[in-house]
C-alpha positions as CSV (number, residue, x, y, z in Angstrom):
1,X,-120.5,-67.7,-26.7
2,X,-116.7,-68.3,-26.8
3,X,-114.5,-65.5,-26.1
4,X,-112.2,-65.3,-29.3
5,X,-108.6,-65.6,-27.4
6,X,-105.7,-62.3,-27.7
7,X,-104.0,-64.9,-30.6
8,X,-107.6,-64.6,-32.7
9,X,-108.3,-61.4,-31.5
10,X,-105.0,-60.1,-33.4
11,X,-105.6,-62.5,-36.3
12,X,-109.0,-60.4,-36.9
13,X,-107.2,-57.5,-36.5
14,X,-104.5,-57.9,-38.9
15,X,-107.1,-59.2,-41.5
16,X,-109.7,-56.1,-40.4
17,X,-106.5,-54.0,-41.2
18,X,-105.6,-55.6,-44.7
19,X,-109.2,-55.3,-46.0
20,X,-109.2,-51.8,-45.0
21,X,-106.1,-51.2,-47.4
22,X,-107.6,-53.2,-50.4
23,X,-110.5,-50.8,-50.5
24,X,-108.4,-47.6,-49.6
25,X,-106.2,-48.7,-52.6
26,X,-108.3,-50.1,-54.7
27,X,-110.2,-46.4,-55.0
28,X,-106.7,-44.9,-55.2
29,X,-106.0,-47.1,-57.9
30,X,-108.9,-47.2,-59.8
31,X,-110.6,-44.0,-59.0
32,X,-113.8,-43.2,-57.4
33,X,-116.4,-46.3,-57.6
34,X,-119.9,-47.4,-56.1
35,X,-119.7,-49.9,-53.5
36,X,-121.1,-52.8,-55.7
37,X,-118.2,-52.0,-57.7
38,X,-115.9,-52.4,-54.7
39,X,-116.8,-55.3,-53.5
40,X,-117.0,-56.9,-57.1
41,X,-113.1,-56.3,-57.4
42,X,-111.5,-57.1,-54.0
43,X,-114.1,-60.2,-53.6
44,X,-115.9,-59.0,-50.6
45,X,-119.0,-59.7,-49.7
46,X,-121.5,-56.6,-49.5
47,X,-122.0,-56.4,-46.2
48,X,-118.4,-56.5,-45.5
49,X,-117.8,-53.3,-48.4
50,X,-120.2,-51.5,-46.4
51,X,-118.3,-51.9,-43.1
52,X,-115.3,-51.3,-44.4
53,X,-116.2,-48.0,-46.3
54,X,-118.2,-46.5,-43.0
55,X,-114.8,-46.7,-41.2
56,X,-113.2,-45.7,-44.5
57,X,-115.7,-42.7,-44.6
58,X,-115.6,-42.0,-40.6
59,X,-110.8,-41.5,-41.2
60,X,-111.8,-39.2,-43.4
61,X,-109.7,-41.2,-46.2
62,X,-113.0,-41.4,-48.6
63,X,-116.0,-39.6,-49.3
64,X,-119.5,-39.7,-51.0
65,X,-119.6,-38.4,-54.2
66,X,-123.0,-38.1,-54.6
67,X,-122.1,-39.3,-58.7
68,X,-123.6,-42.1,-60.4
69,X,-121.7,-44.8,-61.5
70,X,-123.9,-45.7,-64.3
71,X,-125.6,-42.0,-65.2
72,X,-129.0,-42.5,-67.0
73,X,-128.9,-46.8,-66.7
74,X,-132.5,-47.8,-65.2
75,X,-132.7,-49.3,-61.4
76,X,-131.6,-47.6,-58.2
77,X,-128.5,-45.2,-58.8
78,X,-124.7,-46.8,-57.8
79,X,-123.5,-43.8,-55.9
80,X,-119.9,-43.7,-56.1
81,X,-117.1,-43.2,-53.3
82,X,-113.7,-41.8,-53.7
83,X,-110.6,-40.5,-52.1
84,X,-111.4,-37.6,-49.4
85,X,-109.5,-34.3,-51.3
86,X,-109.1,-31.5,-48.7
87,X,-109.7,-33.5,-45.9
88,X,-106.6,-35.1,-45.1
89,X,-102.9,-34.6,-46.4
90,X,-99.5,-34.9,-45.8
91,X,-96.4,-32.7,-45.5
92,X,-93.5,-32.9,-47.9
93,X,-90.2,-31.0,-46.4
94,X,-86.5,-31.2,-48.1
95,X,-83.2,-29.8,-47.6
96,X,-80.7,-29.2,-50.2
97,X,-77.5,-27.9,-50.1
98,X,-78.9,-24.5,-51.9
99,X,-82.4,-24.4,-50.3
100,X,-85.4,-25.0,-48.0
101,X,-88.7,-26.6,-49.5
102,X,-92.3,-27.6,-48.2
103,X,-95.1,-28.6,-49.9
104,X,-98.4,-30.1,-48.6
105,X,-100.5,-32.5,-50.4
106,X,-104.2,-33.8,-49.7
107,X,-105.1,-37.3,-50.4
108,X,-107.0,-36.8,-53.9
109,X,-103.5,-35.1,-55.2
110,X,-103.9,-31.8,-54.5
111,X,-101.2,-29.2,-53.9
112,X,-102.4,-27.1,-51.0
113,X,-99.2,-25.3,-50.3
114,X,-95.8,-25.2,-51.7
115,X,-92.8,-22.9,-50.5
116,X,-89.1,-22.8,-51.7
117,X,-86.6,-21.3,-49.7
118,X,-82.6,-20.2,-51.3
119,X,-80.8,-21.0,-48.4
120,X,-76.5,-22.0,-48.1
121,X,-77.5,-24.9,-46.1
122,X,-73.8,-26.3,-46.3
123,X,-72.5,-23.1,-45.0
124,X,-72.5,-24.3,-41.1
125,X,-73.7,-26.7,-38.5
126,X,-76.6,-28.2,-38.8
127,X,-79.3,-27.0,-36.3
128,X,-80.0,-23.7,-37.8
129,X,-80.9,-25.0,-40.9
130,X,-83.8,-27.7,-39.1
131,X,-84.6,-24.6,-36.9
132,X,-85.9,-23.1,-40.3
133,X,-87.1,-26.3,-41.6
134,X,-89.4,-26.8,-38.6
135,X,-90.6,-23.5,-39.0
136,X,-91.4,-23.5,-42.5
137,X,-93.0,-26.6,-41.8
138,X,-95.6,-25.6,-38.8
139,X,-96.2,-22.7,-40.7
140,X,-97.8,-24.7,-43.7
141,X,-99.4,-27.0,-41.5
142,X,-100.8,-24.6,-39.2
143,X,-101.6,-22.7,-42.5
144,X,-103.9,-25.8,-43.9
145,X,-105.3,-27.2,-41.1
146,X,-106.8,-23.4,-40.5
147,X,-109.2,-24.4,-43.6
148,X,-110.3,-27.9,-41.9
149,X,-107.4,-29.8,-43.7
150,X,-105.7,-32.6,-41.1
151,X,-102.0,-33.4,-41.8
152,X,-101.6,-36.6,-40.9
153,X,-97.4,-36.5,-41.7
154,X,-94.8,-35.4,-43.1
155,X,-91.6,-36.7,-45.4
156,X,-88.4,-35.4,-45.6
157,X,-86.2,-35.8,-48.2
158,X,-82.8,-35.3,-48.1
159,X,-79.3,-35.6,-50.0
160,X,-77.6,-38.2,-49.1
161,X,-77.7,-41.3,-47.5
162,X,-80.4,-42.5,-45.2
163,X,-80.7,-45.1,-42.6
164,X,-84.9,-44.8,-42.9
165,X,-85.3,-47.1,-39.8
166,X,-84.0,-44.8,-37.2
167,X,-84.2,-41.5,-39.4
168,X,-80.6,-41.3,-39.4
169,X,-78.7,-39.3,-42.1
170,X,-75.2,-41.6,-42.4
171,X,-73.7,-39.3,-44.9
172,X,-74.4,-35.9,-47.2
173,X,-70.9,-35.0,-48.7
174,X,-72.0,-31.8,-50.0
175,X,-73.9,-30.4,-47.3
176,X,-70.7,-31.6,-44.9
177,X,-73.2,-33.5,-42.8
178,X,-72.7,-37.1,-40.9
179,X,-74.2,-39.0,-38.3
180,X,-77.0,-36.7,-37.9
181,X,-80.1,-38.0,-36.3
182,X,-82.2,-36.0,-38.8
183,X,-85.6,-38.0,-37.6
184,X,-85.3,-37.4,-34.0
185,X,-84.1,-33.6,-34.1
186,X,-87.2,-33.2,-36.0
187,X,-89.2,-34.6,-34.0
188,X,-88.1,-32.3,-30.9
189,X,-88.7,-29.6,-32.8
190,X,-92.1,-29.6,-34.6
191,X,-94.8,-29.0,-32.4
192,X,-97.6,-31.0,-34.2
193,X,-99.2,-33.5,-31.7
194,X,-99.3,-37.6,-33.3
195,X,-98.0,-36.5,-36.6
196,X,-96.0,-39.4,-38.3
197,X,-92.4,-38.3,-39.5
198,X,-90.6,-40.5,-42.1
199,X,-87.4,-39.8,-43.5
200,X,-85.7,-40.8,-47.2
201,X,-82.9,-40.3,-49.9
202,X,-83.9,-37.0,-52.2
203,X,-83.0,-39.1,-55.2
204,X,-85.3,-42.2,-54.2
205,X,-88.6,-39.6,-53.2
206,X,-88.1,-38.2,-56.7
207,X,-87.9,-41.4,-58.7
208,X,-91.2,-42.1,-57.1
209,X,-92.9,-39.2,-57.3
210,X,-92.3,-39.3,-61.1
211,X,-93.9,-42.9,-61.2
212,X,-97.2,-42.3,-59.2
213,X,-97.3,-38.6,-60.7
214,X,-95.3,-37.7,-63.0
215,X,-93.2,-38.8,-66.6
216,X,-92.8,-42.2,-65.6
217,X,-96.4,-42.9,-64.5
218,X,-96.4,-45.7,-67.8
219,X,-93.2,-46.9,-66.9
220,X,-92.0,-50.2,-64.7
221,X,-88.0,-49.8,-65.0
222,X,-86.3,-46.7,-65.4
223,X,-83.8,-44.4,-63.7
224,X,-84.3,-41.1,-62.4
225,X,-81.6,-39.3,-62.6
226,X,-81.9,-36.2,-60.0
227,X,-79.8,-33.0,-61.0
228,X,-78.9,-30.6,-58.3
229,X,-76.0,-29.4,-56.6
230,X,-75.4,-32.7,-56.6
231,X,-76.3,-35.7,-58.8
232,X,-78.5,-38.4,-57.1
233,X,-80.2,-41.6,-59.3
234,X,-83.6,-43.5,-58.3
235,X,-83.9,-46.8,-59.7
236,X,-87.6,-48.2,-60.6
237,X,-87.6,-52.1,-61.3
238,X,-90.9,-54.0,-62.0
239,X,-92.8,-50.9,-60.5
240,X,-90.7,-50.8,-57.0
241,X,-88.1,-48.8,-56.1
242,X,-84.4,-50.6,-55.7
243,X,-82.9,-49.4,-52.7
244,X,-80.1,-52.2,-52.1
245,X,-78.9,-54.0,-48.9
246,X,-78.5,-51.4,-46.4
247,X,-81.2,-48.4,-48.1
248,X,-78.2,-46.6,-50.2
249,X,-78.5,-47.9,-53.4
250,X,-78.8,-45.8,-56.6
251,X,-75.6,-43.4,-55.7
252,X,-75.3,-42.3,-59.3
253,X,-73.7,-39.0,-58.9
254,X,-70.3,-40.7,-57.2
255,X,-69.8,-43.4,-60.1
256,X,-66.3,-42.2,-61.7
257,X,-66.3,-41.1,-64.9
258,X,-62.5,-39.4,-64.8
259,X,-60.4,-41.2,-62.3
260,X,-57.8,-37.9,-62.8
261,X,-60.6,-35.2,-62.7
262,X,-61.5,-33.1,-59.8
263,X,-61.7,-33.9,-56.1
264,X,-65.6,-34.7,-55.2
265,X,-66.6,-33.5,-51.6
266,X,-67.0,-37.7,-51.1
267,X,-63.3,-37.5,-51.3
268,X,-63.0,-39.4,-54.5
269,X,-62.1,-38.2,-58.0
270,X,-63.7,-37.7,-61.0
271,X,-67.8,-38.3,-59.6
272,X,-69.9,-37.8,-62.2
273,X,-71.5,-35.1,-60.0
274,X,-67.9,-33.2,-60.4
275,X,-68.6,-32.3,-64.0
276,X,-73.1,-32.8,-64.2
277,X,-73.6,-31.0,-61.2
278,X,-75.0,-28.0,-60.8
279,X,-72.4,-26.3,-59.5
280,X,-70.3,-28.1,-61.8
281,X,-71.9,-27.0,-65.2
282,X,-71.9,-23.6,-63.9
283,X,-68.8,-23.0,-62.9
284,X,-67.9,-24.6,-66.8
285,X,-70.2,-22.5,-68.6
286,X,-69.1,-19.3,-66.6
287,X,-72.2,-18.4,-65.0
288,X,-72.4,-16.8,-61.9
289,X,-73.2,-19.6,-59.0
290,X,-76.7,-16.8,-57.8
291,X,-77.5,-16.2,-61.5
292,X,-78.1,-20.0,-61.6
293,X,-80.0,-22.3,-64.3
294,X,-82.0,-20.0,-65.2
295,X,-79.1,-17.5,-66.8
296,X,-77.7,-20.7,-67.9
297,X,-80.7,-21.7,-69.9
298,X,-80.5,-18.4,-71.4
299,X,-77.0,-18.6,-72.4
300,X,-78.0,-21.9,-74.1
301,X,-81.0,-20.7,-75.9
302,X,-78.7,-18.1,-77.2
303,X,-76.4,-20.4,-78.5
304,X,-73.3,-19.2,-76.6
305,X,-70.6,-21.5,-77.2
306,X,-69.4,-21.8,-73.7
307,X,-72.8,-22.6,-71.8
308,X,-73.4,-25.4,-75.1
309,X,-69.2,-26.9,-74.4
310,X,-70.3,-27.4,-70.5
311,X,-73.7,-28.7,-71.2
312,X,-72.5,-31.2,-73.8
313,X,-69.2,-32.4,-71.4
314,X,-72.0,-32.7,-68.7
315,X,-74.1,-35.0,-71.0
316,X,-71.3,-37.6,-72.7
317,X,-70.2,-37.5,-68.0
318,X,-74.1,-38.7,-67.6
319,X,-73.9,-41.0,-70.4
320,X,-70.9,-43.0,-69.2
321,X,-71.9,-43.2,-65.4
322,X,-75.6,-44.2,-67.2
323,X,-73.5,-47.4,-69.1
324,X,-73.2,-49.7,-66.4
325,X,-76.7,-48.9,-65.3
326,X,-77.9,-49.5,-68.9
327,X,-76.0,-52.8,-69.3
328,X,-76.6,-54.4,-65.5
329,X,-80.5,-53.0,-65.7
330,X,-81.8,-52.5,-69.1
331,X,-84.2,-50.2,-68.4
332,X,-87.2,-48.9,-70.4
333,X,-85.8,-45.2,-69.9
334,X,-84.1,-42.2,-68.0
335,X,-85.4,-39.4,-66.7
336,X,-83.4,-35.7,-66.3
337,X,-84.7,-34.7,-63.2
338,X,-84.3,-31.6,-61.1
339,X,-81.9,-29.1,-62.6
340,X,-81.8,-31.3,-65.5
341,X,-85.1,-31.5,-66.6
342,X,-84.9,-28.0,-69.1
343,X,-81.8,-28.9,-70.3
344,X,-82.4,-32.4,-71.6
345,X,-82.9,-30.9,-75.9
346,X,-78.9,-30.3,-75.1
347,X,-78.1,-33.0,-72.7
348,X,-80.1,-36.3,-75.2
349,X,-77.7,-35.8,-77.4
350,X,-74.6,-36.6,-75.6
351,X,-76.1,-39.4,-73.3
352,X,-77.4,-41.0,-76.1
353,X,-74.3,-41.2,-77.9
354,X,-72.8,-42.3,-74.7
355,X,-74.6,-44.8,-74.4
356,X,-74.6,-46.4,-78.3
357,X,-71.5,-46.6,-77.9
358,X,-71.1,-48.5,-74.6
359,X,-74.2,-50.7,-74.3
360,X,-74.1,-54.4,-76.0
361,X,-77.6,-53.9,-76.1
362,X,-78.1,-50.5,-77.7
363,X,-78.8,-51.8,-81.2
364,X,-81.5,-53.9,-80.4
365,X,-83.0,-52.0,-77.3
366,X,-82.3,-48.8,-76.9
367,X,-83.1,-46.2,-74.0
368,X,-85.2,-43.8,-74.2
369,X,-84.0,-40.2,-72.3
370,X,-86.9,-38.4,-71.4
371,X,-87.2,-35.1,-69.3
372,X,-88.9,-35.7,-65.6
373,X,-92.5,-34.2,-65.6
374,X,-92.0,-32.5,-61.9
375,X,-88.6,-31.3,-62.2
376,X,-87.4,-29.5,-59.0
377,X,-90.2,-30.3,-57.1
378,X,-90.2,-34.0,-57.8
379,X,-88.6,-34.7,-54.0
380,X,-90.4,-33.0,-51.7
381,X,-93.4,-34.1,-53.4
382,X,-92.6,-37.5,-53.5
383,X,-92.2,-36.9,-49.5
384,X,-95.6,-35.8,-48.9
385,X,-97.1,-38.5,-51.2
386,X,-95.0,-41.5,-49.9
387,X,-96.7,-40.7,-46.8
388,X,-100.0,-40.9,-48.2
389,X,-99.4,-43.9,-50.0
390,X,-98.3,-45.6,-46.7
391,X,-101.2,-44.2,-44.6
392,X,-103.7,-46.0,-47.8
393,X,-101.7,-49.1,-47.1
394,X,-102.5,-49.2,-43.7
395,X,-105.3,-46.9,-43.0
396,X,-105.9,-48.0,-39.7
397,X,-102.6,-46.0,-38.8
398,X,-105.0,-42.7,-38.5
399,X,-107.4,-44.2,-35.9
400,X,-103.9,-44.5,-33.3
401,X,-103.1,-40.8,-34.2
402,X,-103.2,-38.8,-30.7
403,X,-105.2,-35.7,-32.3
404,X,-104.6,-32.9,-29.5
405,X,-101.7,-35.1,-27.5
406,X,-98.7,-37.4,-27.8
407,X,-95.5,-36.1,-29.5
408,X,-94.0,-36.4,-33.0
409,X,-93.5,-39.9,-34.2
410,X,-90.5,-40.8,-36.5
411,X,-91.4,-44.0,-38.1
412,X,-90.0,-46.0,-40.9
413,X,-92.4,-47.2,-43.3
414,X,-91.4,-51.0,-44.2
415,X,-91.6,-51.5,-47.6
416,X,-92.6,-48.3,-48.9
């Protein structure tokens, strides 16, 4: 017999690797199904379903149900596979300018752990603040794999822009932060053998998480606009996520909406983050920065006239930074995310108007504004499941995993 030479050798590879994906996200997709089933939507023969599912089965990224596919049809039972919950997950971590989050996810969608921490992270330098990160995070991991779980990696999200293919933070105005080689000071500090550390925009990891998970799962083109200290904006077209030429697309919150109005920690005036912010609407309404949305909602609720004047300014600011989105885009809708997301019965209003006024298109179209089903914890989510997404794209990813040596890998995950 022939040896197959290193050229064909990789060619079987690469196509052993691609089938492996269409049946990891086939089930992801579709939910769990028999391996008839399988091999009856990707084309495969049965033989080669089988082979694919043992190693499917053996990563630890499916699992036998032991269910029926067709309860009480006559002939030998079609017993079903699906995605392996609590035996595999991933690690969502973010930083914020007012806190500290982790969350850990397993592969059938489960939320294993989930920790928020209040921190001034735009206080001082940067090092303390991933000291605690690391730690919060090798707490949770140590915390699941304890119960048999293996993480397999972690996402961080964070607020600003990202250069994902070193894990490079460029820029974070409001946590004063540049240049910062966020990936790779990470990596030296988590002490979790193999484990795969990606790193993305806050805004983008939300606007994602709301389409696999949350109140844009029926949607194909929509913003996500992402309230917090801040204001960032994810934009969804055709079901992918627009990220521009260089990775910093979507930059919502530093569109001008007053070209006199106040100084924006960018430098410019006027951001739309200056008067939708957080901080922003706040400070306008008159409520104490540690009192927070939550005394704000309040005030709303009550009808004081203050906390309704800075809500409404905030929502005609979002609906005239949302115009040229509206016109350029034409998306189905926008989602208030983070912060946002309770106020939107005060803030739909406003934008809407906004935007009647100023889109050609508004007569005909419209826009539909729509709170975002995860709210705060759309980010850090979307980190833990964007790494689970990428690991079902290419599950053969696990099988080079050191599991008790090798260091932390940053690694940017083309196309995800």
């Amino acid at each position: 017999m022939t040896d197959v030479p290193p050229d064909g050798r990789s060619s079987q590879r690469a196509i052993r690797r691609a089938n492996l994906s269409s049946v990891a996200r086939l089930v992801a997709a579709e939910g769990p199904r028999s391996r008839a089933t399988i091999a009856l939507r990707t084309g495969f023969n049965k033989s080669t379903v089988s082979s694919l599912v043992a190693e499917l089965l053996d990563l630890g990224l499916l699992a036998e149900t032991g269910q029926d596919e067709h309860p009480g049809r006559v002939g030998r039972p079609a017993r079903t596979i699906s995605l392996s919950g609590g035996a595999v997950a991933a690690a969502g971590l973010e930083v914020n300018v007012d806190h500290l989050a982790v969350c850990i996810v397993d592969l059938a969608g489960q939320l294993l752990h989930s920790e928020r921490l209040v921190a001034a992270n735009g206080a001082g330098s940067p090092g303390p603040v991933l000291d605690e990160l690391a730690r919060l995070a090798d707490t949770a991991i140590a915390a699941v794999e304890s119960r048999g779980v293996r993480v397999l990696g972690a996402g961080v999200a964070l607020p600003g822009l990202v250069d994902r293919r070193d894990g490079r933070l460029v820029v974070a105005p409001n946590l004063g932060w540049r240049e910062l080689p966020v990936g790779a000071e990470l990596a030296r500090r988590l002490d979790r053998p193999g484990l795969l550390l990606t790193i993305d925009n806050e805004a983008n990891l939300a606007a994602l998480a709301e389409h696999w998970d949350g109140a844009a799962r029926d949607l194909d083109d929509f913003v996500c606009v992402s309230g917090e200290v801040g204001i960032g904006g994810g934009v969804v077209i055709a079901g992918e996520l627009f990220r521009g030429t260089h990775g910093f697309g979507g930059e919502l919150g530093h569109v001008v909406v007053d070209p006199a109005g106040a100084r924006c920690a960018c430098g410019a005036r006027g951001c739309l983050e200056t008067v939708a912010g957080q901080a922003a609407v706040l400070r306008a309404a008159g409520v104490p920065p540690r009192a927070g949305g939550a005394e704000l909602l309040a005030r709303a609720d009550a009808g004081e006239v203050r906390a309704l004047a800075a809500l409404d300014a905030a929502g005609h600011a979002l609906g005239i930074a949302l115009t040229a989105v509206v016109n350029v885009l034409d998306p189905e809708a926008v989602l208030l995310g983070g912060y946002l997301t309770p106020f939107t019965p005060w803030l739909e209003g406003p934008v809407t108007a906004e935007l009647g006024r100023r889109v050609l298109a508004s007569a005909w179209s419209g826009c539909e504004i729509r709170a975002a089903g995860l709210a705060e914890g759309a980010a850090v989510r979307g980190a833990a499941a964007g790494v689970l997404r990428w690991i079902l794209a290419d599950p053969a990813l696990i099988a080079a995993m050191p599991h008790e040596s090798g260091a932390v890998r940053y690694a940017s995950p083309v196309g995800r």
